[in-house]
DSSP file (Angstrom, degrees, kcal/mol; ACC not computed):
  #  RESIDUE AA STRUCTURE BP1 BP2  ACC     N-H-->O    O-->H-N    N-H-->O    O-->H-N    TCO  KAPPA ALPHA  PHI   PSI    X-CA   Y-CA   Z-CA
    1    1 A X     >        0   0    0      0, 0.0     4,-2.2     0, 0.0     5,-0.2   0.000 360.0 360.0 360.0 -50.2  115.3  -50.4 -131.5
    2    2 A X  T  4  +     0   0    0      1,-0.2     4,-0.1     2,-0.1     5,-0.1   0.813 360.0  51.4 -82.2   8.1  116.5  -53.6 -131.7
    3    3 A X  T >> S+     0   0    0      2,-0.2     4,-1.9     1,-0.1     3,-1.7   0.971 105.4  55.9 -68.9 -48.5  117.1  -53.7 -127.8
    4    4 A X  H 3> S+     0   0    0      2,-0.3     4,-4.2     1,-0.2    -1,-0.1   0.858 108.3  45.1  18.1 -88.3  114.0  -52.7 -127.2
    5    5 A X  H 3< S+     0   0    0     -4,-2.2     4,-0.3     1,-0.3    -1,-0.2   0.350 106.2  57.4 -80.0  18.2  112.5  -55.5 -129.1
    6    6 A X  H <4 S+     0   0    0     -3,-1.7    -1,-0.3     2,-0.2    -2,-0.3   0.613 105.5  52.1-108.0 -28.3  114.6  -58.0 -127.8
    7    7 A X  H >X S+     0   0    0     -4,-1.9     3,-3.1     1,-0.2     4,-2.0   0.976 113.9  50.4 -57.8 -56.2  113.2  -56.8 -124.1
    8    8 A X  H 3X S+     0   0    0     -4,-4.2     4,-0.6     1,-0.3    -2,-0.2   0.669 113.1  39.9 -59.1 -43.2  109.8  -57.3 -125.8
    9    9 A X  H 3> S+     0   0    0     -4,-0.3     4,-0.7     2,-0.2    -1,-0.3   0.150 112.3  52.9 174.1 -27.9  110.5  -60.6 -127.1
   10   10 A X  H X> S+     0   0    0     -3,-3.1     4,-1.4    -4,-0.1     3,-0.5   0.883 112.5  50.4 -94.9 -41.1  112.6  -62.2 -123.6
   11   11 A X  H 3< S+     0   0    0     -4,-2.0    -2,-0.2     2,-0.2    -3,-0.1   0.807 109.4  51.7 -78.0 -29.7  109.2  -60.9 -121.5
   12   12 A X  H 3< S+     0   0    0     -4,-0.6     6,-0.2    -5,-0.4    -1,-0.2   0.905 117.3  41.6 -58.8 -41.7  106.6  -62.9 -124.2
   13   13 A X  H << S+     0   0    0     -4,-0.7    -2,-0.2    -3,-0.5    -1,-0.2   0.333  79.3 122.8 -69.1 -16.0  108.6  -65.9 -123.8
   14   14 A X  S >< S-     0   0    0     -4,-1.4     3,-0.9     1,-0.1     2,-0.4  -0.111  79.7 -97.6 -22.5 138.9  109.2  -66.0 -120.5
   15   15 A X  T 3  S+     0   0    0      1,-0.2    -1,-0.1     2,-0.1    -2,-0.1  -0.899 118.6  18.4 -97.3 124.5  107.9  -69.2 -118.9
   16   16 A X  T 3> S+     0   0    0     -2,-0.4     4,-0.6    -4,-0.1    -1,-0.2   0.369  82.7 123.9  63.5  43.5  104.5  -68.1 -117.5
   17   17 A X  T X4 S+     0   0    0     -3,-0.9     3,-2.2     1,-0.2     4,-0.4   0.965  79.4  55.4 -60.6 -82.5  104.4  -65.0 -119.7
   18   18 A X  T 3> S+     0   0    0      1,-0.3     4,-1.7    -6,-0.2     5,-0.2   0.318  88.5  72.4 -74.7 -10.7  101.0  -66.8 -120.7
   19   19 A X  H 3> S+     0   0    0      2,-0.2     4,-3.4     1,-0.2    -1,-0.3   0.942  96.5  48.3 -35.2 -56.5   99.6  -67.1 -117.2
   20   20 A X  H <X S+     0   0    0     -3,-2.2     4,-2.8    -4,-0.6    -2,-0.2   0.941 117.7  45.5 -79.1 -35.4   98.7  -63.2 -116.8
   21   21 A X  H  > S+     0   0    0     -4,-0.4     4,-1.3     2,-0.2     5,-0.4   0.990 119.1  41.2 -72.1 -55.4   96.8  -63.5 -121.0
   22   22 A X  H >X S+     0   0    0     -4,-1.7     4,-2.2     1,-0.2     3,-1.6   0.958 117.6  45.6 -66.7 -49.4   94.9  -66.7 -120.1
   23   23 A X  H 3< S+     0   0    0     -4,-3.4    -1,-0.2     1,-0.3     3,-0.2   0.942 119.4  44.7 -54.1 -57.7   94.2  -65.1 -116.6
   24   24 A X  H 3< S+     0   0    0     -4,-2.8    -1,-0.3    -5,-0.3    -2,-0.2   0.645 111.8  51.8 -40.5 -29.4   93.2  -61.9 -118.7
   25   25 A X  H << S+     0   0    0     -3,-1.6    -1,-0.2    -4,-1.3    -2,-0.2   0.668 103.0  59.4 -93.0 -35.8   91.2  -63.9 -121.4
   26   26 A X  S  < S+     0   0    0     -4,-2.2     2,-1.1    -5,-0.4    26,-0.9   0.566  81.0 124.4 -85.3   7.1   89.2  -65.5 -118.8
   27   27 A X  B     +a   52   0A   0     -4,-0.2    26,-0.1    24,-0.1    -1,-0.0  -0.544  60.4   9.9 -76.9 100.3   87.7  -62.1 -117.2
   28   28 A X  S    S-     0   0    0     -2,-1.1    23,-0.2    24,-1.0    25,-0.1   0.933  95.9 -11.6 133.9  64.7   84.7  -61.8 -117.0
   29   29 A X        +     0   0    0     21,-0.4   111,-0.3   110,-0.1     2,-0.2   0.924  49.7 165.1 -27.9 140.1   80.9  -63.9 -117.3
   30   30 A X  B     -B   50   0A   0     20,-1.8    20,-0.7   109,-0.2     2,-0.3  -0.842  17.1-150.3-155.3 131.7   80.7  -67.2 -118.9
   31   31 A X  E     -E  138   0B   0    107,-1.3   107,-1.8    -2,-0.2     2,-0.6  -0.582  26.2-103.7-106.4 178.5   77.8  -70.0 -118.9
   32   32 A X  E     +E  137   0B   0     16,-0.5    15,-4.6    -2,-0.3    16,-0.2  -0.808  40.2 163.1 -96.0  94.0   77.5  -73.5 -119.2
   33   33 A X  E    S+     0   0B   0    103,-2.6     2,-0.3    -2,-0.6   104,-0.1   0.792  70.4  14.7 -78.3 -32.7   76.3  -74.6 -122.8
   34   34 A X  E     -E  136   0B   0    102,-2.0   102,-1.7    11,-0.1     2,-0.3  -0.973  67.7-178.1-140.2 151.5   77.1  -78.3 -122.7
   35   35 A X  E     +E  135   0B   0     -2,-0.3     2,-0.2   100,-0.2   100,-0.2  -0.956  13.1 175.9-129.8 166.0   78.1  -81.1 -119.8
   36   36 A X  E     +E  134   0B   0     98,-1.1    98,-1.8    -2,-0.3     2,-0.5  -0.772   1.6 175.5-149.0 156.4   78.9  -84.1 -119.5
   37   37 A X  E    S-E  133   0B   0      3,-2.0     3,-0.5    96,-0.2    96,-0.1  -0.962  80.3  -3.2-129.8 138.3   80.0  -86.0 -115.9
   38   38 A X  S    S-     0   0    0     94,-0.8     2,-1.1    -2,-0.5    90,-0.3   0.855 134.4 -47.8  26.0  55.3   80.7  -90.3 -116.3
   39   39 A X  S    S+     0   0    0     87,-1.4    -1,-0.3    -3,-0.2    87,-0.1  -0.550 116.7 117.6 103.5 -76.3   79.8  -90.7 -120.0
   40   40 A X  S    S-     0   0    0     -2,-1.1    -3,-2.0    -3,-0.5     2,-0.7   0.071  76.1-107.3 -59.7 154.3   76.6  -88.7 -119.6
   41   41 A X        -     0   0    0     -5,-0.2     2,-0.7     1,-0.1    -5,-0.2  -0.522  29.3-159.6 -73.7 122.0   75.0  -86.0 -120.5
   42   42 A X    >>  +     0   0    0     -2,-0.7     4,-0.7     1,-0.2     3,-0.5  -0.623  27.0 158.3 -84.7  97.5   74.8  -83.0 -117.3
   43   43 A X  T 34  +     0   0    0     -2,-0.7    -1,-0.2     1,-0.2    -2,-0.0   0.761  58.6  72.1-106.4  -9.0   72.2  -81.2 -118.4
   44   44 A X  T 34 S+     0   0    0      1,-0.3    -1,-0.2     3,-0.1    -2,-0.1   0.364 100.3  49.3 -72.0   5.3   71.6  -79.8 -114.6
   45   45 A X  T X4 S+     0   0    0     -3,-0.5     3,-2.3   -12,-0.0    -1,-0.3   0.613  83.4 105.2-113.2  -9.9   74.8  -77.6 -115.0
   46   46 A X  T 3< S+     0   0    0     -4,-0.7   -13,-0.2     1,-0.3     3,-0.1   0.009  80.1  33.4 -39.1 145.0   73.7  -76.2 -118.2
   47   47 A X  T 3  S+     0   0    0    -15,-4.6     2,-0.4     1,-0.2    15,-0.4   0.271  91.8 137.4  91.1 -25.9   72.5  -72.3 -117.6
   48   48 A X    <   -     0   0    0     -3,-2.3   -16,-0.5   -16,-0.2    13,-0.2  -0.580  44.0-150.8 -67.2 111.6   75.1  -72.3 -115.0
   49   49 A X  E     - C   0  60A   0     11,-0.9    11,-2.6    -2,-0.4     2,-0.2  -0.449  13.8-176.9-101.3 144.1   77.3  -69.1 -114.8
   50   50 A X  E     -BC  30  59A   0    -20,-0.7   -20,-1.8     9,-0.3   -21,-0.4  -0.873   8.8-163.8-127.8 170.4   80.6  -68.9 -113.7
   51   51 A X  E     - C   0  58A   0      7,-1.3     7,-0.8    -2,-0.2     2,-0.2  -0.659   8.5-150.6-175.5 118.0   82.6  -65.5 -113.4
   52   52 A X  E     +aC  27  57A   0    -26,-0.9   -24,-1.0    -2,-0.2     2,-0.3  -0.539  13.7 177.0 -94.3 119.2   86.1  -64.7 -113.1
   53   53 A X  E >   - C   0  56A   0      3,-2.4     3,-1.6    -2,-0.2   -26,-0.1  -0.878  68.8 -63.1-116.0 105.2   87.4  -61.6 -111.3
   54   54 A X  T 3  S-     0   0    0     -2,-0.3    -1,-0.1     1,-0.3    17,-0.0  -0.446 126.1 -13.5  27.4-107.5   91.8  -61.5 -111.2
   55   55 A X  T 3  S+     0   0    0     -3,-0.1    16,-2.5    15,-0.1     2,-0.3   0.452 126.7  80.8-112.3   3.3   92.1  -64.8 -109.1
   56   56 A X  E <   -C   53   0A   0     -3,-1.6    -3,-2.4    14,-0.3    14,-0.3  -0.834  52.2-172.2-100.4 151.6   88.6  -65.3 -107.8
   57   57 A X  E     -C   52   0A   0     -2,-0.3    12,-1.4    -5,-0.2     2,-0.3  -0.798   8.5-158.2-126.8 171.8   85.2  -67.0 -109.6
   58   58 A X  E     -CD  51  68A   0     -7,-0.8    -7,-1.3    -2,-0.3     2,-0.6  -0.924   7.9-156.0-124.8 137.2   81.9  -67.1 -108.6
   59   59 A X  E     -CD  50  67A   0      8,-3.3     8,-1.8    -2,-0.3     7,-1.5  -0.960  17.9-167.9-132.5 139.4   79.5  -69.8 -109.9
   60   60 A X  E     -CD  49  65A   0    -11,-2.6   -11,-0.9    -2,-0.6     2,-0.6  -0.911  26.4-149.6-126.6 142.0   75.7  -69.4 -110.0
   61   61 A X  S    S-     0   0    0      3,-3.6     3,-0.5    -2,-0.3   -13,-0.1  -0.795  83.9 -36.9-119.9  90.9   72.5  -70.7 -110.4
   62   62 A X  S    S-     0   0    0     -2,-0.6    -1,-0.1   -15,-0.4     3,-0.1   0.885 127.7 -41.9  33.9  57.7   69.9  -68.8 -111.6
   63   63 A X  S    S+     0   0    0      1,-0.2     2,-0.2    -3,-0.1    -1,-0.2   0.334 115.4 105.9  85.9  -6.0   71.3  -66.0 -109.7
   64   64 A X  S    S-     0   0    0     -3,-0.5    -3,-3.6     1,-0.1    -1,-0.2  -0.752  75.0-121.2-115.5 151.7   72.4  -67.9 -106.0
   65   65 A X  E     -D   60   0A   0     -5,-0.3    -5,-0.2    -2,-0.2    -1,-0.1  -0.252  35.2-178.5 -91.3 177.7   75.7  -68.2 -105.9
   66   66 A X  E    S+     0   0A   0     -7,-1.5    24,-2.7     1,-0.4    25,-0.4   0.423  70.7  15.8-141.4 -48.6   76.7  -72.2 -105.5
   67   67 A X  E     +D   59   0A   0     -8,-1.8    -8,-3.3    22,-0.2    -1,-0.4  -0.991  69.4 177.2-153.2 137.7   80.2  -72.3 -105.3
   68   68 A X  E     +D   58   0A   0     20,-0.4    19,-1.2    -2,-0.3    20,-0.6  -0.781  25.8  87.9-138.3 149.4   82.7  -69.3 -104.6
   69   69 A X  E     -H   86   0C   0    -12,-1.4     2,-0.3    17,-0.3    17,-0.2  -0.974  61.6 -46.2 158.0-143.1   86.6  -69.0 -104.2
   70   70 A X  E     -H   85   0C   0     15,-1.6    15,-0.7    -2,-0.3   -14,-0.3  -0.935  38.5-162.5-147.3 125.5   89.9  -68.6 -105.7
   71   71 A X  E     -H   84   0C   0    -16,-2.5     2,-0.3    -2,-0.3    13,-0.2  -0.959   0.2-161.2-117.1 157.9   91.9  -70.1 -108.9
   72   72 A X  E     -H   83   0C   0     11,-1.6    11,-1.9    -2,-0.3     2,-0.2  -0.881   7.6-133.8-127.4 137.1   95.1  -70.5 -110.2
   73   73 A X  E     +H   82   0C   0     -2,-0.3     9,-0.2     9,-0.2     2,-0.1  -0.835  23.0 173.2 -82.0 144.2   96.9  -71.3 -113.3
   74   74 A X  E >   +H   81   0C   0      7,-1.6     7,-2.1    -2,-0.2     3,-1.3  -0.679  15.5 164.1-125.4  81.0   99.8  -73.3 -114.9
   75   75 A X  T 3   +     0   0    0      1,-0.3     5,-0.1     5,-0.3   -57,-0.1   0.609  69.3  80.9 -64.2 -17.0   99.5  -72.6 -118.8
   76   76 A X  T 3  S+     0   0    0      3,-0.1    -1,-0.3     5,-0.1     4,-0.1   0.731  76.0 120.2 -92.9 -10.4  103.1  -74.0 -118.8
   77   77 A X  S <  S-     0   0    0     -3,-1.3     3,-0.3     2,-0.2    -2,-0.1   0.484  84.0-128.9  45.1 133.4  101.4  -77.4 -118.8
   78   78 A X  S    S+     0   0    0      1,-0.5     2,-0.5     0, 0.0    -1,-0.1   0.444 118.5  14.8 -84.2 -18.6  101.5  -80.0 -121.2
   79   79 A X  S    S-     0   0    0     -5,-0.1    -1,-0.5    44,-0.0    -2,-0.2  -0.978 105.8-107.7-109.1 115.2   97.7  -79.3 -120.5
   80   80 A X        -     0   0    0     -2,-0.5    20,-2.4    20,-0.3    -5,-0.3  -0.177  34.3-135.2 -58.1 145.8   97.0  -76.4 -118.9
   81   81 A X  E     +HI  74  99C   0     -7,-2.1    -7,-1.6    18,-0.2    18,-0.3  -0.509  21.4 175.2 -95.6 166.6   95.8  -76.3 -115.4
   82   82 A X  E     -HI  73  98C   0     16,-1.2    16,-2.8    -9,-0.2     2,-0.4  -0.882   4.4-175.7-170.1 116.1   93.3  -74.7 -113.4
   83   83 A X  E     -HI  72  97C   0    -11,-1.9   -11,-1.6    -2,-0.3     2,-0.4  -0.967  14.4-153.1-114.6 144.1   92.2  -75.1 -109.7
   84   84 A X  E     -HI  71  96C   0     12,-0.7    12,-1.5    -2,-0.4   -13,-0.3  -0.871   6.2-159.0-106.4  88.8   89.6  -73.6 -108.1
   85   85 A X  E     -HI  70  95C   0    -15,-0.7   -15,-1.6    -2,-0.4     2,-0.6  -0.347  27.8-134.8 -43.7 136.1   90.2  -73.2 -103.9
   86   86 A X  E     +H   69   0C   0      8,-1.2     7,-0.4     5,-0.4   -17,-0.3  -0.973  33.6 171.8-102.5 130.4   86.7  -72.7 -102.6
   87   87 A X        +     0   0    0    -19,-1.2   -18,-0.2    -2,-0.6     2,-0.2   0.611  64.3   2.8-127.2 -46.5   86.2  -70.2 -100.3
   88   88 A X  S    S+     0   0    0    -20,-0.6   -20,-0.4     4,-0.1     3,-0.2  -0.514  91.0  60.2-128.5 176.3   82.3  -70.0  -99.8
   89   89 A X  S >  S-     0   0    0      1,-0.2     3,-0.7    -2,-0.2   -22,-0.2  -0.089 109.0 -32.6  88.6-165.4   79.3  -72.0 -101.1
   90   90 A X  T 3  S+     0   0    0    -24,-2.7    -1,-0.2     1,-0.2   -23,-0.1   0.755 134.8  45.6 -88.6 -24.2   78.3  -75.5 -100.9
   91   91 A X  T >  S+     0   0    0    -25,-0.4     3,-1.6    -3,-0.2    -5,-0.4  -0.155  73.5 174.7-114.1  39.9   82.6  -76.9 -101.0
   92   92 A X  T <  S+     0   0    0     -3,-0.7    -5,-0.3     1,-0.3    -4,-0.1  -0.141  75.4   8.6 -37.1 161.2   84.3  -74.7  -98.5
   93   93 A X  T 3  S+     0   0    0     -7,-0.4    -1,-0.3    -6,-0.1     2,-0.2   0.587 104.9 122.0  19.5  44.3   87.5  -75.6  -98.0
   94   94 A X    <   -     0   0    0     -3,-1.6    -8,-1.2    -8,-0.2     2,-0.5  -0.645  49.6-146.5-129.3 149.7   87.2  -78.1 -101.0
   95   95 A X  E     -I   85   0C   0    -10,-0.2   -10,-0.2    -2,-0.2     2,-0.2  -0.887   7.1-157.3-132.8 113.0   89.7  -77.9 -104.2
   96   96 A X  E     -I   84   0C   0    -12,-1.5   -12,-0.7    -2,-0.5     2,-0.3  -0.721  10.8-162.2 -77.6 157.7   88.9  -78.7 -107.8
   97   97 A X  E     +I   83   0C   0    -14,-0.2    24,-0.4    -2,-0.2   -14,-0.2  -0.954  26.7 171.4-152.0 119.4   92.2  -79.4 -109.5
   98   98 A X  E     -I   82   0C   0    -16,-2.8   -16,-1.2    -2,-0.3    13,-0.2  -0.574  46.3-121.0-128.6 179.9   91.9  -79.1 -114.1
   99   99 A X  E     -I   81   0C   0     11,-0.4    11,-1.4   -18,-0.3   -18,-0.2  -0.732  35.3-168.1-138.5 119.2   92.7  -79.0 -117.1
  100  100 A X        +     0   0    0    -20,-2.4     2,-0.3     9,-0.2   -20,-0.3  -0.493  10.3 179.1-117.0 147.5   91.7  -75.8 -118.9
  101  101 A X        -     0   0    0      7,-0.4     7,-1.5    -2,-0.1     2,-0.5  -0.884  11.9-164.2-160.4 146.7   91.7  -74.9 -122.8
  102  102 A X  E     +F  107   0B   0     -2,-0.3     2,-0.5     5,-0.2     5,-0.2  -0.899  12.2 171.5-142.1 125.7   90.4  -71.3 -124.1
  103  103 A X  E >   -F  106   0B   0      3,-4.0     3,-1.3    -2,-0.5     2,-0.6  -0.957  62.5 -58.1-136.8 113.2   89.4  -70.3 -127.9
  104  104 A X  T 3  S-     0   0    0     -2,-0.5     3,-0.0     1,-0.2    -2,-0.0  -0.357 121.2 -15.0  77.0-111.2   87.9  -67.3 -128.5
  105  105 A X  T 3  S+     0   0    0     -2,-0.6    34,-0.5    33,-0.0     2,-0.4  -0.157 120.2  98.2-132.0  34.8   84.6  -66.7 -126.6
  106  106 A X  E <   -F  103   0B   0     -3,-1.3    -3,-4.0    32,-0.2     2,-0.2  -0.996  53.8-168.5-129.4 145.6   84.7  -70.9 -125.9
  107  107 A X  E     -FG 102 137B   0     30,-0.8    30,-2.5    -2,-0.4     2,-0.6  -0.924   7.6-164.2-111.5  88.8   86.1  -72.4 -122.5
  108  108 A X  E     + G   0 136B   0     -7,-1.5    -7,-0.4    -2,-0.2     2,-0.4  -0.647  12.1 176.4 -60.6  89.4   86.7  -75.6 -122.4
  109  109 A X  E     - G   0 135B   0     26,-1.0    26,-1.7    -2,-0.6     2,-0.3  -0.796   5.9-175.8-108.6 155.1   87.1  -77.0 -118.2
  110  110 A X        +     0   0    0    -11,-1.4   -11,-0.4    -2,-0.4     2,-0.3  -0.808  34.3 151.1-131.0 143.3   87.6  -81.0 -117.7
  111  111 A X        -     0   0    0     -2,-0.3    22,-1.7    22,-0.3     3,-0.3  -0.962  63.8-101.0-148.6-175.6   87.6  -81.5 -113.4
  112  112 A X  S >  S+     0   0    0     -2,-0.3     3,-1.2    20,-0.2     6,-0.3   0.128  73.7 114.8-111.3  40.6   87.1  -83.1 -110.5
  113  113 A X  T 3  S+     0   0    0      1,-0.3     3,-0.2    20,-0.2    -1,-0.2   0.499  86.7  58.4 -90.1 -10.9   83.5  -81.3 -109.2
  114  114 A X  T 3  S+     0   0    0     17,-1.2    -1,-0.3    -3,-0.3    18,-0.2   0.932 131.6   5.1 -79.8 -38.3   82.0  -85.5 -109.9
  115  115 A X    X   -     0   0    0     16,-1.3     3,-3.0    -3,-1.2    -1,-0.2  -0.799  60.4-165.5-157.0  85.4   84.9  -86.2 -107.2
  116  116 A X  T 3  S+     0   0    0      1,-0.3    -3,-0.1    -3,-0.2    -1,-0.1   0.810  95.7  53.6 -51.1 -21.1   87.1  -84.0 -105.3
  117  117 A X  T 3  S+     0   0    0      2,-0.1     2,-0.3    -5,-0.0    -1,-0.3   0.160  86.6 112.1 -89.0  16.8   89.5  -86.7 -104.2
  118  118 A X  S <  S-     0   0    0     -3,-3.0     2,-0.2    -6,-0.3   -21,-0.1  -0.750  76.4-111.2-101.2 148.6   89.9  -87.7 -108.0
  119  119 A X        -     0   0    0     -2,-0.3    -8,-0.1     1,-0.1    -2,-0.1  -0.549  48.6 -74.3 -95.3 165.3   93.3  -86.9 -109.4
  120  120 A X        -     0   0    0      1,-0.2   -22,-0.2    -2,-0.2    -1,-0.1  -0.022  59.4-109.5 -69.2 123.3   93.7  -83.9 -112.2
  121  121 A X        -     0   0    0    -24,-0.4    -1,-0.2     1,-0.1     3,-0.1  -0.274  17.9-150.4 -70.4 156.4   92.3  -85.2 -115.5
  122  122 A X  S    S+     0   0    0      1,-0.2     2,-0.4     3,-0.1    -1,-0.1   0.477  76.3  21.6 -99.9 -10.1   94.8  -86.0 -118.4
  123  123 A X  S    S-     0   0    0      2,-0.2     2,-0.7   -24,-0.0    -1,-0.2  -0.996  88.6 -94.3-161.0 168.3   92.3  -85.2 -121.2
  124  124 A X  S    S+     0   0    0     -2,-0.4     2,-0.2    -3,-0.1   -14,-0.1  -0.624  84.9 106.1 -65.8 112.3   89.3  -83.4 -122.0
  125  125 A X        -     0   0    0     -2,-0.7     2,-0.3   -89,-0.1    -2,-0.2  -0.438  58.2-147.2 158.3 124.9   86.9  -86.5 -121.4
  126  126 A X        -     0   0    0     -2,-0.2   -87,-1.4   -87,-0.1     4,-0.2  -0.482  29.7-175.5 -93.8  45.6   84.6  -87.3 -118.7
  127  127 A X    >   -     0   0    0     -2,-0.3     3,-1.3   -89,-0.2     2,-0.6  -0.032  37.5 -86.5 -47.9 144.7   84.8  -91.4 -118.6
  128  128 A X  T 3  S+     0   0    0    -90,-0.3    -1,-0.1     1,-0.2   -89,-0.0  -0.511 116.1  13.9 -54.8 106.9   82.5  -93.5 -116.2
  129  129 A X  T 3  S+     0   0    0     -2,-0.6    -1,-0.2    -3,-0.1    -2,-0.1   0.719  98.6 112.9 105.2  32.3   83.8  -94.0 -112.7
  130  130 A X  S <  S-     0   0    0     -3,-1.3    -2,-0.1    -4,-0.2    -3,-0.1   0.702  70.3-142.4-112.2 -18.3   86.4  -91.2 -113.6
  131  131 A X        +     0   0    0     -4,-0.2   -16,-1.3     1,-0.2   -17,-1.2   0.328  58.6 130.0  93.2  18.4   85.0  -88.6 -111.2
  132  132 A X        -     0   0    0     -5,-0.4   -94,-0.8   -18,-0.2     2,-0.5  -0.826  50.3-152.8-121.2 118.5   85.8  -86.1 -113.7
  133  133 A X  E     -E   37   0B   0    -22,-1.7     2,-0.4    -2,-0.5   -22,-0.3  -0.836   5.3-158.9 -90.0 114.7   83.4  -83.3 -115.1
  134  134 A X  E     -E   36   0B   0    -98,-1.8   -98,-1.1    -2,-0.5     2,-0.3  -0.816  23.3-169.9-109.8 114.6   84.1  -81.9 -119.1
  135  135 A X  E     -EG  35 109B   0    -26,-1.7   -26,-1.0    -2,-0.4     2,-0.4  -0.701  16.5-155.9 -98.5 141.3   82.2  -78.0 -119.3
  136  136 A X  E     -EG  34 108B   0   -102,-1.7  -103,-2.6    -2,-0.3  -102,-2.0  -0.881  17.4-170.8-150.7 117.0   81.8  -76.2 -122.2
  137  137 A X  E     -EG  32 107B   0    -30,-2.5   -30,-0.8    -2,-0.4     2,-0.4  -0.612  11.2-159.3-100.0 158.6   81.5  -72.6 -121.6
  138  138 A X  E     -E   31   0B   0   -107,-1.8  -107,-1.3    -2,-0.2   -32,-0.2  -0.919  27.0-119.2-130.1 113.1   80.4  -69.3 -123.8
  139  139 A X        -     0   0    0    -34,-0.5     2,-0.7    -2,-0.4  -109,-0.2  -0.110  22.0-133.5 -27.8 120.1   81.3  -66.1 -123.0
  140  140 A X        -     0   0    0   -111,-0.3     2,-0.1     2,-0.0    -1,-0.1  -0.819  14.5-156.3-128.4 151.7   78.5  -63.8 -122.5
  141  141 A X              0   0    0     -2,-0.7  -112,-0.1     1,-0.1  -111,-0.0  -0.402 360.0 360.0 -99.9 139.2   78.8  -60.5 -124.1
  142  142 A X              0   0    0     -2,-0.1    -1,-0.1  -113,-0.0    -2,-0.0   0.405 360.0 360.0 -88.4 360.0   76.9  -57.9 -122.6
């Protein structure tokens, strides 16, 4: 038994145990309740769905897809990260590169969708002239 739970216990801790649960957590619809991009309020991505299947999302707009692709995690982070490779959509061959945080049925994204050439935000905050967009998503429950 207690080997057992010392297998259990090396594989939780593992560094990037928490990749495959965040990756897990993140499965499935979520929309855009609040934005804001350089200080202001985004109220043109509110309503926006994004939706995670294993390593690819989709994001939409009233039902047409907008932007399509691939993401990745680093939960080991002192923020965790999250890029999205775009694949399809309006940034083909374009990369967003976050900073991720996830509580419950809220998803928190901070990026660089104001400015792809802007480097990986360091906090949740969308500053003027920072190129950086702060999402706040809610899972929606069928």
């Amino acid at each position: 038994m207690t080997r057992l739970m010392l297998v259990v216990m090396t594989l939780v801790f593992l560094p990037g145990a928490a990749q495959p649960r965040d990756q897990q957590r993140l499965q499935g619809p979520w929309t855009v309740v609040e934005a804001m991009r350089g200080d202001e309020v985004a109220d043109d991505l509110v309503g926006h769905q994004i939706e995670f299947r294993a390593d690819s999302f989709t994001i939409t707009e009233e039902g047409r897809v907008v932007y399509q692709g691939t993401y990745s995690l680093d939960p080991d982070k002192p923020l965790k990260a999250i890029d999205f490779k775009h694949t399809g959509g309006l940034l083909k061959g374009k990369t967003w590169i976050g900073i991720y945080r996830i509580s419950g049925d809220t998803l928190k994204i901070c990026d660089n969708l104001g400015s792809p050439s802007a480097a990986r935000p360091t906090e949740f905050d969308a500053k003027a002239k920072s190129g950086h967009v702060l999402v706040l998503f809610k899972r929606i429950v069928p």
